[in-house]
C-alpha positions as CSV (number, residue, x, y, z in Angstrom):
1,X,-9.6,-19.1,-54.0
2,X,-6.1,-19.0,-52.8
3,X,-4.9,-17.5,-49.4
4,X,-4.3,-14.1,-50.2
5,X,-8.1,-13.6,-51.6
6,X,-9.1,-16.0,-48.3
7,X,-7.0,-13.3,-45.9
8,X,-8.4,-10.4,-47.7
9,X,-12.1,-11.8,-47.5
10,X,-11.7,-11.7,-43.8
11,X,-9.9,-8.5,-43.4
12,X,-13.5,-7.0,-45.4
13,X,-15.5,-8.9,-42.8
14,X,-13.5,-7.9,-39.4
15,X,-13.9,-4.4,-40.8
16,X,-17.6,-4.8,-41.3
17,X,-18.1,-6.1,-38.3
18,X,-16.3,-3.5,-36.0
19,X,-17.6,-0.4,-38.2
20,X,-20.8,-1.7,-37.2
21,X,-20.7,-1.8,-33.8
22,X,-18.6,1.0,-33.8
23,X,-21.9,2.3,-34.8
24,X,-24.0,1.0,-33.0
25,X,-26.3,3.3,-30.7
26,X,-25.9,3.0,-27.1
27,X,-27.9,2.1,-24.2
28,X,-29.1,6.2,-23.6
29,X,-29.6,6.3,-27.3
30,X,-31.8,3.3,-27.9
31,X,-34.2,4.9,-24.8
32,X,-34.4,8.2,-25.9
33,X,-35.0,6.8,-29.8
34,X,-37.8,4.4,-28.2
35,X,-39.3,7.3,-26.2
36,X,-39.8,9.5,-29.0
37,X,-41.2,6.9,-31.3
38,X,-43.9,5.9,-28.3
39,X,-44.6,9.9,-28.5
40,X,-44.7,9.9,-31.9
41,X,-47.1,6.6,-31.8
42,X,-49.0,8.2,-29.3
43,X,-49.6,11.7,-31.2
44,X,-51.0,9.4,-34.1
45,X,-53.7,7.4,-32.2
46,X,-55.4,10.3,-30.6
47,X,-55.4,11.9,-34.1
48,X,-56.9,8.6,-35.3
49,X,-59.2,8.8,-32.3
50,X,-60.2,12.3,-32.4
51,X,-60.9,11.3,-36.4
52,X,-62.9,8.7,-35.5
53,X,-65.1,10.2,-33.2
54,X,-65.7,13.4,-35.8
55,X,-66.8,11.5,-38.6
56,X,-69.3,9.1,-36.0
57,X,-70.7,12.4,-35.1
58,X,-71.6,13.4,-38.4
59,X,-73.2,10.4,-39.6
60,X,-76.9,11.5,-41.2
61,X,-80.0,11.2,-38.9
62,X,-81.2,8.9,-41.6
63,X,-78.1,6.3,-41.9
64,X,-78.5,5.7,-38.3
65,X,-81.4,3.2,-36.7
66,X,-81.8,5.3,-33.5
67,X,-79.5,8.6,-33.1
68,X,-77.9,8.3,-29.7
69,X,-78.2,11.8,-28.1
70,X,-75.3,14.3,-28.4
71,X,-74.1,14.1,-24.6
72,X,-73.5,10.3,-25.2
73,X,-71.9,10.6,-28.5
74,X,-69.7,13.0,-27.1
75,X,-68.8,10.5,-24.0
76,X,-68.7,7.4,-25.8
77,X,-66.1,9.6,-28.6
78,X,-64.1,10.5,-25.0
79,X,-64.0,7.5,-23.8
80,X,-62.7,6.0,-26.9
81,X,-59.8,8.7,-27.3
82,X,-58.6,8.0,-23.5
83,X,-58.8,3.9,-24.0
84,X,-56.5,4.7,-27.4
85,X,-54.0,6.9,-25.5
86,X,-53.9,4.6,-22.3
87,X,-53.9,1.6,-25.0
88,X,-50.3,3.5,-26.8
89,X,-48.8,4.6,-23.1
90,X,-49.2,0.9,-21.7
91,X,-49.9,-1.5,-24.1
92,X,-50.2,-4.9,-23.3
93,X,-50.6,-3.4,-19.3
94,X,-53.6,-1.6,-20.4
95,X,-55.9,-3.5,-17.8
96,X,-53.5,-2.5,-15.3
97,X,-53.7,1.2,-16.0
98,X,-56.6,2.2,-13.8
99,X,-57.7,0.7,-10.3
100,X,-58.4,2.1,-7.2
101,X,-54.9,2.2,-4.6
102,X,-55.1,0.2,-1.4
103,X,-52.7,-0.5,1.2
104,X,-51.2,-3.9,2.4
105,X,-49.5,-4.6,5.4
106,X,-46.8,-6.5,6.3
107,X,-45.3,-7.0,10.0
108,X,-43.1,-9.4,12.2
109,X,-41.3,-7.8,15.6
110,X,-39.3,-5.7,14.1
111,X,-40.3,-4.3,10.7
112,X,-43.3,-3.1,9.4
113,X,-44.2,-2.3,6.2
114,X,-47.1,-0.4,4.2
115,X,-47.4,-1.7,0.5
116,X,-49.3,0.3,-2.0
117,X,-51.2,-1.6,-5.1
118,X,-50.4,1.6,-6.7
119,X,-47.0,1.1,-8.1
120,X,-46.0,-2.0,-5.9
121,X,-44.0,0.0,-4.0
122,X,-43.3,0.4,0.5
123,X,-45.1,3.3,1.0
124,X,-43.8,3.7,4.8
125,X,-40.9,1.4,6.6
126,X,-40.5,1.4,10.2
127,X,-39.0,-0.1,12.6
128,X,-40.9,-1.1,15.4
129,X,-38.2,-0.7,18.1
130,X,-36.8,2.8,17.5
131,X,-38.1,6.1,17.6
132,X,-36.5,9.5,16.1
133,X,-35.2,11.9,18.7
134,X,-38.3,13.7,19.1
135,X,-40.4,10.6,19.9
136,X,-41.9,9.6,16.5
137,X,-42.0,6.4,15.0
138,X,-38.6,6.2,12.7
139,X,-39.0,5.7,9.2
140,X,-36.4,4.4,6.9
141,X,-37.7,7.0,4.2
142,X,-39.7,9.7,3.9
143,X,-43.2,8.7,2.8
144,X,-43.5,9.0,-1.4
145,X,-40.8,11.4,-1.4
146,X,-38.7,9.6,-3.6
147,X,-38.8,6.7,-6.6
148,X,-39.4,3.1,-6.3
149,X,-40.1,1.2,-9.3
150,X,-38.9,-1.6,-11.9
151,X,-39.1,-0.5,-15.0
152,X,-38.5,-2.4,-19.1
153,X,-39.5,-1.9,-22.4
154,X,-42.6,-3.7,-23.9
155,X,-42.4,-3.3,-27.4
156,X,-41.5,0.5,-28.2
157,X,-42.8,1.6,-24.2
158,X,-41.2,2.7,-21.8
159,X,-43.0,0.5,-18.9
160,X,-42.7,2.2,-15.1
161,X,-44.4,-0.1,-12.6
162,X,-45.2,3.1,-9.8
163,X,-47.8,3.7,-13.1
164,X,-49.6,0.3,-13.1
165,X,-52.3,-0.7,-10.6
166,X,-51.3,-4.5,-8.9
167,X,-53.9,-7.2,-7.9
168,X,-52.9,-8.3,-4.0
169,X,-52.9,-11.4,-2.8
170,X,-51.9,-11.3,1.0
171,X,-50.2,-15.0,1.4
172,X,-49.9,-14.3,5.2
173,X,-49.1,-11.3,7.9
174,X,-45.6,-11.9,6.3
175,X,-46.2,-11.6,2.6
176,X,-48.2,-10.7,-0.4
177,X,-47.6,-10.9,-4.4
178,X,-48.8,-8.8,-6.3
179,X,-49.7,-8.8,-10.2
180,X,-50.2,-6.1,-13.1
181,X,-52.6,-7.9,-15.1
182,X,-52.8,-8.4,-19.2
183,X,-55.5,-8.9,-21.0
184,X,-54.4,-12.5,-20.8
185,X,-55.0,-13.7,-17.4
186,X,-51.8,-16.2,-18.1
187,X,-49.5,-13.6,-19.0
188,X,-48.8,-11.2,-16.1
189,X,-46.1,-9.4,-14.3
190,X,-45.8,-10.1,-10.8
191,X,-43.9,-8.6,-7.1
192,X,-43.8,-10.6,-4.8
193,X,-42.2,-9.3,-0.5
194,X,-41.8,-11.7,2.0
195,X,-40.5,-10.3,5.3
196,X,-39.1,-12.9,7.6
197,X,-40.3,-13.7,10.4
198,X,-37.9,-12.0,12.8
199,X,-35.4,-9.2,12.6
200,X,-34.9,-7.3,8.8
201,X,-34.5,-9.4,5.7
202,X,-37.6,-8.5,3.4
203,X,-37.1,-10.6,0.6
204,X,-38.5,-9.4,-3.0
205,X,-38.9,-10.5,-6.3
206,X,-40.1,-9.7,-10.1
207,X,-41.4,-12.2,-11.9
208,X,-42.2,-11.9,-15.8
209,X,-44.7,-14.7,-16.6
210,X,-45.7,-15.5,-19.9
211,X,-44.2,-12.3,-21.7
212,X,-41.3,-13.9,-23.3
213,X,-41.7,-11.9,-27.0
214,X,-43.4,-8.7,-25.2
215,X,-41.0,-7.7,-22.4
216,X,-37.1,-7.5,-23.0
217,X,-35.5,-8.9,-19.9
218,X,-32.2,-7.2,-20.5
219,X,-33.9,-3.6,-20.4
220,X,-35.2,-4.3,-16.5
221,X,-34.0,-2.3,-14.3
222,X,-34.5,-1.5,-10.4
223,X,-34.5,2.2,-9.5
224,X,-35.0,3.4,-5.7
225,X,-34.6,6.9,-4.3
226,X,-34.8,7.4,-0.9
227,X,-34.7,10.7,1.2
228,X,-33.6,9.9,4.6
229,X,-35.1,11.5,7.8
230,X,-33.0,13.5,10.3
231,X,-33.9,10.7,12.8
232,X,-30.6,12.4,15.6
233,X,-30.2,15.1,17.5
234,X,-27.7,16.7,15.5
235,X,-28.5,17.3,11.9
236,X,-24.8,17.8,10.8
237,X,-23.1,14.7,12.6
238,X,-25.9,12.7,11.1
239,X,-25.3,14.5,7.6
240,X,-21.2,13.4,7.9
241,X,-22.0,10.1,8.6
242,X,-24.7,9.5,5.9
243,X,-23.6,8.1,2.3
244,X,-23.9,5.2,-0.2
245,X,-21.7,1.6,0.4
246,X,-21.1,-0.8,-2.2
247,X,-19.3,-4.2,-2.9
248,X,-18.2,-5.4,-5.8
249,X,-17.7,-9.2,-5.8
250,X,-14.1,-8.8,-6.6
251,X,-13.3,-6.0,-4.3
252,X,-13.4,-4.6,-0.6
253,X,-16.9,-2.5,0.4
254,X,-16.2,1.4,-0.9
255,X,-18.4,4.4,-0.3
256,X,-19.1,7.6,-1.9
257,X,-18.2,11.0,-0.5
258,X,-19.6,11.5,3.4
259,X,-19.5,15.3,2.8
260,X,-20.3,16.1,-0.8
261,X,-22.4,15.8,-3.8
262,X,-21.2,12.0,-5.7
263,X,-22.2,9.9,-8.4
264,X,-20.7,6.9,-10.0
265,X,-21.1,4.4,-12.8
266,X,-20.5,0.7,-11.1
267,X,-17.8,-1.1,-13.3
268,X,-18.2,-4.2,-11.6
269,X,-20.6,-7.0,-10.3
270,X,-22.2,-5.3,-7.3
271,X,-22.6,-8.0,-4.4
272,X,-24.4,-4.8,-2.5
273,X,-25.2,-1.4,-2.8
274,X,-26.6,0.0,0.9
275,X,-28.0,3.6,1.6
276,X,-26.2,4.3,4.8
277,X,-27.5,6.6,7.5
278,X,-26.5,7.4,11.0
279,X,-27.5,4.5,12.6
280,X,-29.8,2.6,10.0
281,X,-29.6,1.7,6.5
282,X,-31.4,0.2,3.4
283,X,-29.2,-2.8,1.6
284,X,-29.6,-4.2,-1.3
285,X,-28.4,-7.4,-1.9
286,X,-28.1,-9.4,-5.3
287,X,-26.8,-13.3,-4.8
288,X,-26.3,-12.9,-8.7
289,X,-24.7,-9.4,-8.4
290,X,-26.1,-6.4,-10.0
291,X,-24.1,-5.8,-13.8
292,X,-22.1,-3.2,-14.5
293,X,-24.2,-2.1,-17.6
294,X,-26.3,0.7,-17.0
295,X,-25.8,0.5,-13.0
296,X,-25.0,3.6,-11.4
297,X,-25.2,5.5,-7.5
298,X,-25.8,8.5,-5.9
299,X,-25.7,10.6,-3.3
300,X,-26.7,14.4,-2.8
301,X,-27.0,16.0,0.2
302,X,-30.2,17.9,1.6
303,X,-30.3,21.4,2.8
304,X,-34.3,20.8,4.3
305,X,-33.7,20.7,8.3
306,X,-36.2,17.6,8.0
307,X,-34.0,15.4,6.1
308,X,-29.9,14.4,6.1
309,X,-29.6,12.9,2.2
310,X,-30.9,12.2,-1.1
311,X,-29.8,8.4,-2.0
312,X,-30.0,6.6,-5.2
313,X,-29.8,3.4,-6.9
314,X,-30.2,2.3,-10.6
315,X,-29.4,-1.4,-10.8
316,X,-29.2,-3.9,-14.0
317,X,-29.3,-7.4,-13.9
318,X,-28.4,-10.4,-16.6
319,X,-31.4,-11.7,-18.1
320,X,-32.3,-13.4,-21.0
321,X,-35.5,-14.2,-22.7
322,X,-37.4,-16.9,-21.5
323,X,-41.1,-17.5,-20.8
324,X,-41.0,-17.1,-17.3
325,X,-38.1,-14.7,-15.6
326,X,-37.4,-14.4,-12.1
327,X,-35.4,-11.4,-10.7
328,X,-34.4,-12.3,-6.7
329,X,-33.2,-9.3,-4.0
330,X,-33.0,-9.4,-0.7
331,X,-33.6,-5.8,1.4
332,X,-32.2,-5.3,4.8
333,X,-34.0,-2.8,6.4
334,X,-32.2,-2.3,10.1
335,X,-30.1,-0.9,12.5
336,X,-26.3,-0.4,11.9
337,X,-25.2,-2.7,15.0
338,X,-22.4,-4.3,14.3
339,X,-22.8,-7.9,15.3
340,X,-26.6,-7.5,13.7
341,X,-25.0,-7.0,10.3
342,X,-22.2,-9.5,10.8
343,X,-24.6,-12.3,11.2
344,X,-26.4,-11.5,7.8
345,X,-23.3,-13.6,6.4
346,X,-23.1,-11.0,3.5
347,X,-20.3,-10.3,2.8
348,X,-18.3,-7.1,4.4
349,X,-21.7,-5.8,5.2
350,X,-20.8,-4.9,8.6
351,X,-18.1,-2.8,7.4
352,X,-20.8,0.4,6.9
353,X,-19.9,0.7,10.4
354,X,-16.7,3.0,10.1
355,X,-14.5,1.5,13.1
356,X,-11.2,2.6,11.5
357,X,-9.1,1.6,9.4
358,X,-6.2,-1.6,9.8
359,X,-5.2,-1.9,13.6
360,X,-7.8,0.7,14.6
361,X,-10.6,-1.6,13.2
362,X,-8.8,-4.7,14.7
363,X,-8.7,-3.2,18.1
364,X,-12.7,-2.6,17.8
365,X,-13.7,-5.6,16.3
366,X,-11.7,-8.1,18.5
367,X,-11.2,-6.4,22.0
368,X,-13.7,-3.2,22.4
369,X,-17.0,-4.5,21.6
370,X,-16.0,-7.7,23.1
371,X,-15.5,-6.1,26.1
372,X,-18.5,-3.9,25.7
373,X,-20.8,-6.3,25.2
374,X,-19.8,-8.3,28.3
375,X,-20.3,-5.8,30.3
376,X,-23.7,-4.7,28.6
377,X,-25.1,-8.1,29.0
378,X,-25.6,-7.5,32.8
379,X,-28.5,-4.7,31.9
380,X,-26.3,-2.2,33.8
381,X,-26.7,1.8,32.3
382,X,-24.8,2.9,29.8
383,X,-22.4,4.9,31.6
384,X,-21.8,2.0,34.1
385,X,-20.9,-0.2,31.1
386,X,-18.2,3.0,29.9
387,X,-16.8,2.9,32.9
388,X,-16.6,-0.8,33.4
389,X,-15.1,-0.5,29.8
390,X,-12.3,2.4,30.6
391,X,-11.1,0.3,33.9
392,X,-11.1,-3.1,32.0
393,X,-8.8,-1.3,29.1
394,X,-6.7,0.6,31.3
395,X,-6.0,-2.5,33.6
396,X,-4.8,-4.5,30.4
397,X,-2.5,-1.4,29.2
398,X,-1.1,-1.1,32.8
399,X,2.2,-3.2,32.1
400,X,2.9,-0.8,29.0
401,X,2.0,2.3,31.8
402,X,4.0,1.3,34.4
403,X,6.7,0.7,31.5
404,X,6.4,4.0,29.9
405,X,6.5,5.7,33.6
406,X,9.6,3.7,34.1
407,X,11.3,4.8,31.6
408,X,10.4,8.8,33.0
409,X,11.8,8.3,36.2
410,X,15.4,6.7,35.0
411,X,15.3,9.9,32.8
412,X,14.8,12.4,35.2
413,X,16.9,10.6,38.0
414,X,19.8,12.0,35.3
415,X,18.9,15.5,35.9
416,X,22.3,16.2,38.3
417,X,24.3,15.2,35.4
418,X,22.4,16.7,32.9
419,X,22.3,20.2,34.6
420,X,26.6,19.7,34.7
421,X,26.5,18.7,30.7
422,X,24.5,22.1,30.0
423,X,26.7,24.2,32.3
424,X,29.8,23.2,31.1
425,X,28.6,23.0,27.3
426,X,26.5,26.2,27.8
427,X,28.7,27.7,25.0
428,X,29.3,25.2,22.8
429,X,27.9,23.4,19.5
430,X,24.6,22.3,20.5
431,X,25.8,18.6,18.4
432,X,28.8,18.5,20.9
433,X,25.8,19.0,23.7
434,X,23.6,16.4,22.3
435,X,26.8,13.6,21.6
436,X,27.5,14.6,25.7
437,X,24.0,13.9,26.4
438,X,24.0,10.5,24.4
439,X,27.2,9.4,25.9
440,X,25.6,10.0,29.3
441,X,22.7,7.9,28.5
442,X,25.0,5.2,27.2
443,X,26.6,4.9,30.1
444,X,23.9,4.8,32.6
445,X,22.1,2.3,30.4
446,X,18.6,4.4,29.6
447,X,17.5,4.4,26.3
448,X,15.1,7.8,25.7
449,X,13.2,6.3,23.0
450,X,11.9,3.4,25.6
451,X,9.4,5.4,27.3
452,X,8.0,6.5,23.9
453,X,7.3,2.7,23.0
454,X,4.1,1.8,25.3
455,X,3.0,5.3,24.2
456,X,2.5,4.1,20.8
457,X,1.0,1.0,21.4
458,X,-1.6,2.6,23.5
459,X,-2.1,5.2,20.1
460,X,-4.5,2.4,18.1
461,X,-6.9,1.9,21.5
462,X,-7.0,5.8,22.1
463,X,-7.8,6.2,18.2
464,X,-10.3,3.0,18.1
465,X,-12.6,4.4,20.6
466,X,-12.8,7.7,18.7
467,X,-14.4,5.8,16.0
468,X,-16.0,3.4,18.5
469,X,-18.3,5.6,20.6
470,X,-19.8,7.5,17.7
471,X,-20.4,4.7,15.7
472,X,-22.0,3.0,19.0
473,X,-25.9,2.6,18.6
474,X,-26.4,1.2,21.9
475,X,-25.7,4.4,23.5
476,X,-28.5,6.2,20.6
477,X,-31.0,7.4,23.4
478,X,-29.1,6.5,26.3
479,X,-29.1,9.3,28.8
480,X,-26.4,9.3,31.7
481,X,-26.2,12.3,34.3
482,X,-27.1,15.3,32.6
483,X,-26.6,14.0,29.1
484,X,-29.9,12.7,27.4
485,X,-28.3,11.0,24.2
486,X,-24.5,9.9,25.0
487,X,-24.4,9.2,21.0
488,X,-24.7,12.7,20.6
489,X,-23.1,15.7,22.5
490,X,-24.5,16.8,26.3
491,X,-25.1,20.4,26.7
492,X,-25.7,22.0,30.0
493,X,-26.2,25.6,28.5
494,X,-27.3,26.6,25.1
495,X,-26.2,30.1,23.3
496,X,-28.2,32.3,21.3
497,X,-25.3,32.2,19.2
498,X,-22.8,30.1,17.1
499,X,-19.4,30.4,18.0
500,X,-16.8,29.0,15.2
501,X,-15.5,25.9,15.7
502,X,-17.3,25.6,18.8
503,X,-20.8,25.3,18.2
504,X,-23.9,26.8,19.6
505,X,-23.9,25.1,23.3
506,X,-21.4,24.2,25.9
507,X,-20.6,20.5,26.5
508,X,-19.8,19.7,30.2
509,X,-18.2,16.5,29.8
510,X,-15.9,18.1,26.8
511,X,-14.9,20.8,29.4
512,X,-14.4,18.2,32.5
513,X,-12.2,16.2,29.8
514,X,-10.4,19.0,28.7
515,X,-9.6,20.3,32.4
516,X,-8.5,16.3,33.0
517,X,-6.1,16.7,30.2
518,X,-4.6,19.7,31.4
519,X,-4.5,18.5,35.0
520,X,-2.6,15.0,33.6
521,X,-0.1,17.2,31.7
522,X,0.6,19.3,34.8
523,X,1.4,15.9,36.9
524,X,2.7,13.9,34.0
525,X,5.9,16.5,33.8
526,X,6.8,16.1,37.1
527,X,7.3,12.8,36.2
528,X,9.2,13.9,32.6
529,X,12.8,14.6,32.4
530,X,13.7,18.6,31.7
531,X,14.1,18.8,27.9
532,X,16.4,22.1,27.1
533,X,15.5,24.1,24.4
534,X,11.9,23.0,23.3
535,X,9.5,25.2,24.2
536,X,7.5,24.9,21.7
537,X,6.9,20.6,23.0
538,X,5.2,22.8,26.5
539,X,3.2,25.3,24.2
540,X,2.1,21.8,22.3
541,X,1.0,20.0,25.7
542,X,-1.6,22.8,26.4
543,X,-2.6,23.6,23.3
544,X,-3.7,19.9,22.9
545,X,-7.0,20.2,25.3
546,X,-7.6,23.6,23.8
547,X,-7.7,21.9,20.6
548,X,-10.1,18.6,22.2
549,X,-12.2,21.8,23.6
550,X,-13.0,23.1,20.4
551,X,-13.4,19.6,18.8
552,X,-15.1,17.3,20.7
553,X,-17.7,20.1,21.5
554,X,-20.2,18.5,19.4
555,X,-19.0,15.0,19.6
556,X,-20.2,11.7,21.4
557,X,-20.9,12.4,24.8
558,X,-19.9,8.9,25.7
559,X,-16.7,9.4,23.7
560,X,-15.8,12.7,26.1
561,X,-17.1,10.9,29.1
562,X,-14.4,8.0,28.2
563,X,-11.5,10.0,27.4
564,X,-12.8,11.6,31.0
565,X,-12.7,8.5,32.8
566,X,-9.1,7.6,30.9
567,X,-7.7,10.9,32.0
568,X,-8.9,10.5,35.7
569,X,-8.1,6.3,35.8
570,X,-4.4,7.3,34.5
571,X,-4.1,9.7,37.2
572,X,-4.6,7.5,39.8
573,X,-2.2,4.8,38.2
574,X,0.9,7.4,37.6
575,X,0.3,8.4,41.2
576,X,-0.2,4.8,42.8
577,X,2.6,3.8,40.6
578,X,5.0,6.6,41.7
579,X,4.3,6.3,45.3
580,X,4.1,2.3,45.7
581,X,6.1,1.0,43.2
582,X,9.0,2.8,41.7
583,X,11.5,3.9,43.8
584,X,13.4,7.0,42.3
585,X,16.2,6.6,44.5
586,X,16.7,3.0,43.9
587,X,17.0,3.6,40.6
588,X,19.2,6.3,40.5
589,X,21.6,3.9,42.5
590,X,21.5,1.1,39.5
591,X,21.8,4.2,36.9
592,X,25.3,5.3,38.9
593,X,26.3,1.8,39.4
594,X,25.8,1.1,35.7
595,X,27.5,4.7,34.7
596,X,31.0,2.6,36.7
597,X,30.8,-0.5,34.5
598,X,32.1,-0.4,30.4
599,X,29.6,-0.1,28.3
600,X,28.9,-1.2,24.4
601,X,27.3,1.8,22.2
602,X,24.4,0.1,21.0
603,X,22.9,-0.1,17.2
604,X,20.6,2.8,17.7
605,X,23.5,5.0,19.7
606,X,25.8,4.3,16.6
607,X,23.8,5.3,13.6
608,X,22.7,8.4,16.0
609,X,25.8,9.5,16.5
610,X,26.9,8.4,12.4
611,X,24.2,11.1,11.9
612,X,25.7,13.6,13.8
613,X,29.1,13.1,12.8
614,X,27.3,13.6,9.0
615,X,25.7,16.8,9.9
616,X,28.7,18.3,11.2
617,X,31.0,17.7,8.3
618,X,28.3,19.2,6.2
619,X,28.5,21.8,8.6
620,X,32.4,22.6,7.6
């Protein structure tokens, strides 16, 4: 054969090859043919059945040593067309398709757990520490109100194990295994939950034993839907911060939509998937990693007043045949506080907590909760620790404050000279104005963007505790003055009516931080230089609490209560600061003095007035 045949041979065979799997049927295909030949299967064994049982009934008086009676013929023919369609639904489970259901219970400190035999499967989760709003016990899930089961093909069947009735064996308060018999006693499937023995691991397995040739690994599956509880106050804030997290191995933790319907096909090795509520959540964790074949999430929103989301889960894993497989998960079933998720050691789990994003996160992770949990380690209430926590920030932003007031004062100890710049240029080209007012401040040695410097620096702490508060479940149930939950908002008068972007209630501590805002503004522009021609920055600076009014309404009440505290604390350091330490006159002296000596235009003065220069040839 020489190489052109040799080359062609192969050509045939590559084409072969990839017209066949070109052809081949997928995953959804292969299940839907399997179920319709187990129908199919099914339709002919009860015809067989039924068969059987006519022709027994019509056997001659005389063929027969002693005619049973007709009420037993007629059970015995029942019986034997149930055991045939049980025997084509289940197969080689068939002893495990009847039993009586039983519970099993499994408990340390903080979980506890009901099992069913029936299906294998936690009938209720709670957690021993928290209540709902209301006072009752919190459940992770609503009772049966969703799907928990394994499920694989045996043979042509499509096995569920919520159908099959387990044997329990109850190892110790902490665990039990559970097994869907065969007829085989050595040949079984088996789940097996261990809960540790503190806080809200629950380890669980399935084991296939002995079914190597009846039970394809690769078609086993885990599928869990969960409808959460509305555990809060408030439905809707709960409802906005509910949703599915995942990790793939090779990525950062994502999430699907907060606010809408979502589901998505995982195209990845899945570290963990985790149904996030409020202030709790249900992990999933794989060591392995969950495959990308077949895996998929959801998340649907509910529009019962009883319950905040529907979550899903459909997970694959890679299996091969063997005669004994082991399928390892571990299920954290606990509180979303953030140094209880960070010592799971899994990876970017604590990141279901939404502290914000970059330097917003940073700031929480490494210098608000620090802070916040040293103060909450002395037992003090919650709004002691708030407070504790505004001074201690607003004593380590006081060099940037006293900067940024600074910077105010040097501006508005110009004012003579600015007042003679706008007489005299009252006429002219407002560029002409604005080079006389830069030359003025080049002189004197103020810079105007300086003051604006501490401000943003002080931007990621203002934005961190936005995220922080809410996010905060120490304050879940916390009441403080007249507010009975600061994670939720405080109202001191309810309406019989919903006004837009308001709500349906009146938050005090929104109102008292919306009347410190206003009251800052008002002192804060004593302290601000006159700015000519920018109205619209004043209509801005009381529109701002307005706008927080409106917003925060239904927010954290220990968020308001903060920005409260903030608003009140600053006011006391611009006035203490003003009065005690920087002298207007003095500095007006050093801005004269400097207004005398020559003075370089610096970088920033240059390309400002390069820009102007630009505008006003464009201009002509």
């Amino acid at each position: 054969m020489d190489r052109n045949s040799i080359i062609g041979f192969l050509l045939i065979v590559l084409i072969l090859i990839g017209f066949t799997w070109w052809q081949a049927p997928s995953r959804e295909q292969i299940e839907a043919t399997r179920r319709e030949q187990d129908s199919l299967a099914t339709l002919q064994i009860e015809a067989q059945a039924r068969e059987e049982a006519r022709r027994a009934a019509e056997v001659p008086a005389e063929a027969a040593p002693a005619a049973a009676p007709a009420s037993t013929t007629d059970s015995l023919a029942t019986d034997s067309l149930e055991r045939m369609r049980l025997l084509a639904r289940y197969g080689i489970f068939l002893p495990a398709s009847t039993g009586e259901g039983r519970t099993i219970v499994l408990e340390n400190e903080d979980v506890q757990l009901s099992i069913s035999t029936h299906g294998a499967h936690p009938q209720v989760i709670r957690l021993k520490d928290y209540t709902t709003y209301h006072g009752e016990p919190l459940l992770l899930a609503d009772p049966d109100s969703g799907v928990y089961e394994w499920r694989f093909f045996s043979g042509n069947l499509d096995i569920s194990t919520r159908d099959l009735h387990f044997t329990a064996e109850q190892i110790s308060p902490l665990e039990v295994r559970l097994k869907a018999p065969t007829a085989d006693p050595a040949r079984y499937l088996a789940i097996t939950y261990r809960l540790d023995s503190a806080k809200y691991f629950l380890h669980h397995s399935v084991e296939l034993v002995g079914l190597q040739g009846d039970v394809d690994p690769r078609s086993l599956f885990f599928h869990w839907e969960v409808v959460g509880r509305n555990n809060e106050k408030y439905l809707p804030a709960e409802q906005q911060k509910s949703t599915v997290f995942y990790k793939y191995f090779a990525d950062d933790r994502n999430y699907l939509s907060e606010s809408e319907a979502e589901a998505k096909k995982l195209d990845g090795r899945t570290n963990w998937v985790a149904f996030k509520q409020d202030f709790f959540s249900v992990g999933l964790i794989s060591e392995e990693g969950f495959t990308a074949n077949g895996s998929e999430i959801s998340i649907t929103p509910s529009t019962s007043p009883d319950h905040n989301k529907r979550y899903s889960a459909k997970l694959y894993f890679d299996k091969a045949a063997a005669a004994n497989v082991i399928v390892p998960m571990r299920l954290y079933l606990g509180p979303n506080h953030y140094n209880t998720l960070r010592r799971t050691k899994v990876e970017q789990f604590d990141r279901i907590i939404d502290l914000g994003w970059g330097i917003f996160g940073w700031m929480n992770r490494f210098l608000v909760i620090p802070i916040f949990n040293f103060f909450g380690g002395f037992n003090l209430g919650y709004g002691v620790i708030i407070l504790l926590l505004t001074i201690a920030i607003k004593l380590l932003l006081t060099p940037l404050t006293y900067r940024n007031q600074r910077s105010s004062v040097r501006m508005r100890a110009l004012k003579p000279e600015m007042d003679a710049i706008n007489e005299k240029m009252k006429d002219a080209d407002p560029l002409k104005k604005q080079q006389a007012t830069m030359d003025l401040y080049r002189k004197a040695g103020v810079n105007p963007a300086s003051g604006c410097v501490p401000m943003v620096i002080q931007l990621p702490v203002l934005y961190a505790m936005f995220r922080f508060f809410p996010a905060s479940i120490e304050l879940r149930q916390q009441s403080f003055l007249w507010a009975d939950d600061l994670s939720s908002y405080d109202s001191i008068l309810d309406l019989p009516f919903t006004i837009p972007m308001y709500g349906d209630h009146v938050s005090l501590f929104t109102l008292l931080m919306a009347a410190s805002t206003v009251i800052y503004t008002l002192l804060n522009q004593k302290h601000m230089p006159t700015q000519q021609g920018m109205p619209s920055m004043k209509l801005m600076m009381y529109m701002f609490p307005v706008m927080m009014l409106l917003f925060m309404n239904n927010f954290s009440a220990g968020l308001s209560y903060y920005y409260l505290l903030a608003n009140l604390i600053s006011i006391l350091q611009m006035t203490v600061l003003s009065r005690w330490f920087i002298d207007e006159e003095k500095l007006r002296a050093e801005l004269l003095a400097n207004m005398k000596k020559p003075r370089k235009k610096s970088r920033w003065q240059q390309r400002l007035e390069e820009m102007q220069k630009q505008q006003q040839g464009r201009r002509r």
